[in-house]
C-alpha positions in Angstrom: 17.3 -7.8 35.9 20.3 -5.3 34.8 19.9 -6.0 31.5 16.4 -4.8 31.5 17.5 -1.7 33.3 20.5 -1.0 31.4 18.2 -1.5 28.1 15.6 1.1 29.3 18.2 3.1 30.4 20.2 3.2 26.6 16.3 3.0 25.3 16.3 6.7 26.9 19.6 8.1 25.6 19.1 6.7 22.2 15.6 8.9 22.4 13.8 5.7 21.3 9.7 7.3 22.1 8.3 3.7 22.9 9.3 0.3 23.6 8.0 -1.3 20.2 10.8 1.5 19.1 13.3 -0.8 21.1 11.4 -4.3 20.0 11.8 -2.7 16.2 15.5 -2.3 16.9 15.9 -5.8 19.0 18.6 -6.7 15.6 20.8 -3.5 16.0 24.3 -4.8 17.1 24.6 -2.2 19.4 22.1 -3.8 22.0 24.3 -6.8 22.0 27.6 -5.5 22.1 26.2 -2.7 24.8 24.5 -5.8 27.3 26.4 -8.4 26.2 24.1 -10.5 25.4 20.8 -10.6 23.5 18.3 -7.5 23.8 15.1 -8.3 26.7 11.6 -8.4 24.7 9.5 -5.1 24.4 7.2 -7.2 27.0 9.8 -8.4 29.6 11.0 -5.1 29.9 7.4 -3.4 30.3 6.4 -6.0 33.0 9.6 -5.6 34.5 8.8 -1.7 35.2 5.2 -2.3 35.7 6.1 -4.9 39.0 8.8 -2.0 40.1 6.1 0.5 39.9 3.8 -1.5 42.2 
């Protein structure tokens, strides 16, 4: 689960508005080199927050 966090957490400081922003974005190297290791879907990372939220 930390890499969802920490990609909603850069998602944030890069003042990316949504999360298709971050899906559109998913080929950036800077999400890889940043999580080490591929970027969490758009949909992982909404259902992730969604379940916290509950």
């Amino acid at each position: 689960m930390r890499p969802v966090f920490t990609a909603a957490f850069l998602m944030v400081l890069a003042r990316l508005g949504s999360l298709h922003a971050l899906e559109q974005d998913k080929g950036n190297p800077f999400w890889h080199r940043r999580l080490e290791r591929p970027l969490p879907g758009a949909d992982t990372i909404g259902r992730v927050f969604a379940w916290r939220k509950g």
